[in-house]
C-alpha positions in Angstrom: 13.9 31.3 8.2 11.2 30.9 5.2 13.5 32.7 2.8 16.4 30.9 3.4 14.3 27.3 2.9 13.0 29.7 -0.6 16.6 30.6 -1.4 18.0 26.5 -0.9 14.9 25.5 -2.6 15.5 27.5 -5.7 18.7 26.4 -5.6 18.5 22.9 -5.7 15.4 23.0 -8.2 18.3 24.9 -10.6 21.1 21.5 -9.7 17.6 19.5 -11.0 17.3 21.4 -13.8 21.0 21.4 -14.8 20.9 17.5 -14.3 18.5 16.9 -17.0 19.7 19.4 -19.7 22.5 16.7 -19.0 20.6 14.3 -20.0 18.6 15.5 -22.5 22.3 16.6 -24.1 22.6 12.9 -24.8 19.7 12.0 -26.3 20.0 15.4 -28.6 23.4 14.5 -29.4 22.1 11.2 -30.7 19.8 12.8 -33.1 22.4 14.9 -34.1 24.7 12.0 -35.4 21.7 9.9 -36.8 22.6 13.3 -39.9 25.8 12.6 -40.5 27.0 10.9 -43.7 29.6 8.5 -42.4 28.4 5.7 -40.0 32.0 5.2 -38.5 32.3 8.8 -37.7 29.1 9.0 -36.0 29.8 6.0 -33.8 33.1 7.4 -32.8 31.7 10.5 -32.5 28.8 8.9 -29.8 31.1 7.2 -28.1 32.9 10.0 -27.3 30.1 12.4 -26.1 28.4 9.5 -24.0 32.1 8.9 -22.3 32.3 12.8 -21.8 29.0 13.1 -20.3 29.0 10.1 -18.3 32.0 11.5 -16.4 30.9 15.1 -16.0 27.7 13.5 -14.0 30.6 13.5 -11.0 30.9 17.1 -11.3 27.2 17.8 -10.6 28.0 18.1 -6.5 31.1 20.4 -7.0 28.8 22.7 -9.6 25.7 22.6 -7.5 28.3 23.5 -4.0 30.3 26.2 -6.5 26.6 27.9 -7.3 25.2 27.6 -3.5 27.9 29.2 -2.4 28.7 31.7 -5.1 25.1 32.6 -4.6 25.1 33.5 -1.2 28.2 35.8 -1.3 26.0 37.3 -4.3 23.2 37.5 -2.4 25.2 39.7 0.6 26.6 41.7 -2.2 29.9 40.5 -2.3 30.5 40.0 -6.1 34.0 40.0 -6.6 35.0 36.6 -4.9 32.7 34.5 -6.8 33.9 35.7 -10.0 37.6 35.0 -8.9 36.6 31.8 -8.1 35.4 31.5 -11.6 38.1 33.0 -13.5 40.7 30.5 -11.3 38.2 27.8 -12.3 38.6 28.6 -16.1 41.9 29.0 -15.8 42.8 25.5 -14.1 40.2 24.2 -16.8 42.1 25.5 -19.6 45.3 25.0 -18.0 44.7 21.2 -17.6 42.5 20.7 -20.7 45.8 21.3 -22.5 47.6 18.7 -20.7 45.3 16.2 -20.2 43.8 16.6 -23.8 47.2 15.8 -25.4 48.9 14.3 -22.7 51.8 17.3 -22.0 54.0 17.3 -19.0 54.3 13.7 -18.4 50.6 13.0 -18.2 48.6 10.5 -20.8 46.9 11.5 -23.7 43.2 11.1 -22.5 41.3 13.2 -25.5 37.8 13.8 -24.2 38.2 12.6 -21.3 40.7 14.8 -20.4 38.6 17.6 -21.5 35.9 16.0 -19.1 38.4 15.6 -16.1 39.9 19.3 -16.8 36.4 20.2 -16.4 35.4 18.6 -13.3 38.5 19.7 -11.3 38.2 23.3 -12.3 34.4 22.8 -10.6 36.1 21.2 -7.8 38.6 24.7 -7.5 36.0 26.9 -7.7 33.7 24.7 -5.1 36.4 25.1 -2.7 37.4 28.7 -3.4 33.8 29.7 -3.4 34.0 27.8 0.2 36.4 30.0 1.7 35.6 32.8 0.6 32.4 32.1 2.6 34.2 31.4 5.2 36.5 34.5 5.2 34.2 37.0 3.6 30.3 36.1 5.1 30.2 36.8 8.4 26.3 36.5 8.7 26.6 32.8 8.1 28.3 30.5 10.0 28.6 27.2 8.3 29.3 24.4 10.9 28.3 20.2 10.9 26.7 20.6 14.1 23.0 20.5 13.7 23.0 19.6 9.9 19.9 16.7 9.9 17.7 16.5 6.8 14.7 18.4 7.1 11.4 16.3 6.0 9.5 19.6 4.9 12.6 20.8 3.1 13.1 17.8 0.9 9.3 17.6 0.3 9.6 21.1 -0.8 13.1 20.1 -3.3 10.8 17.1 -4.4 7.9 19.2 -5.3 9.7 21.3 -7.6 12.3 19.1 -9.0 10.3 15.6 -10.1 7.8 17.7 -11.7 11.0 19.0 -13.9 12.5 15.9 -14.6 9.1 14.4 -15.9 8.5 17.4 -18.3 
């Protein structure tokens, strides 16, 4: 169907989009040290955000799967289990950005990459919640492996829209 290929399309155009504010969050961040006074604290403070950022590039499939299938419960009407999905993702986020931030409950502490790891796991919770509730809730798709081949028109059409992003 031509407006599910649109729908997936825009989608994936938005996970391109997404990956180079990442990006470009880096190279901003490194102007924004070059200002401050103290050469040691900007350092540390670099090394930090390119550790943080370099780690949250693994969340990028559990976001973009967390959006697709948020989306298409959105897109049925169905508003309510998306945003669970999101609160229980902030809350496992906050949850384990205390513990893993200062190393409570037995764990180490890990500082920003904690904050980084909290992060990416609350993705991954609200990836897989956002999962079922597709699977329980949408009953006008049925996701299954069988049949799932890459499409040569599709990803010319993901391609179009997304390379011309990332060279802007």
């Amino acid at each position: 169907d031509t407006s599910d290929r649109e729908r997936y399309a825009a989608q994936q155009a938005k996970v391109q989009i997404y990956s180079r504010q990442l990006t470009e969050t880096r190279e901003l961040l490194t102007r924004l040290e070059g200002s401050q006074t103290d050469a040691a604290e900007a350092t540390a403070s670099l090394a930090f955000s390119h550790e943080y950022t370099r780690i949250m590039l693994w969340g990028m499939i559990p976001f973009a799967l967390s959006q697709c299938y948020s989306g298409t419960l959105r897109e049925i009407g169905k508003t309510a289990p998306p945003m669970v999905a999101s609160l229980v993702a902030v809350f496992v986020n906050m949850s384990l950005n205390y513990v893993l931030i200062f190393g409570k409950l037995g764990f180490p502490a890990l500082g920003v990459k904690g904050a980084a790891i909290a992060t990416i796991v609350g993705q991954c919770v609200a990836s897989l919640l956002a999962l079922y509730f597709n699977i329980k809730c949408n009953h006008d798709i049925h996701l299954s492996w069988k049949g799932l081949r890459p499409q040569g028109d599709i990803i010319k059409g993901i391609y179009s829209v997304g390379v011309p992003s990332i060279v802007m």
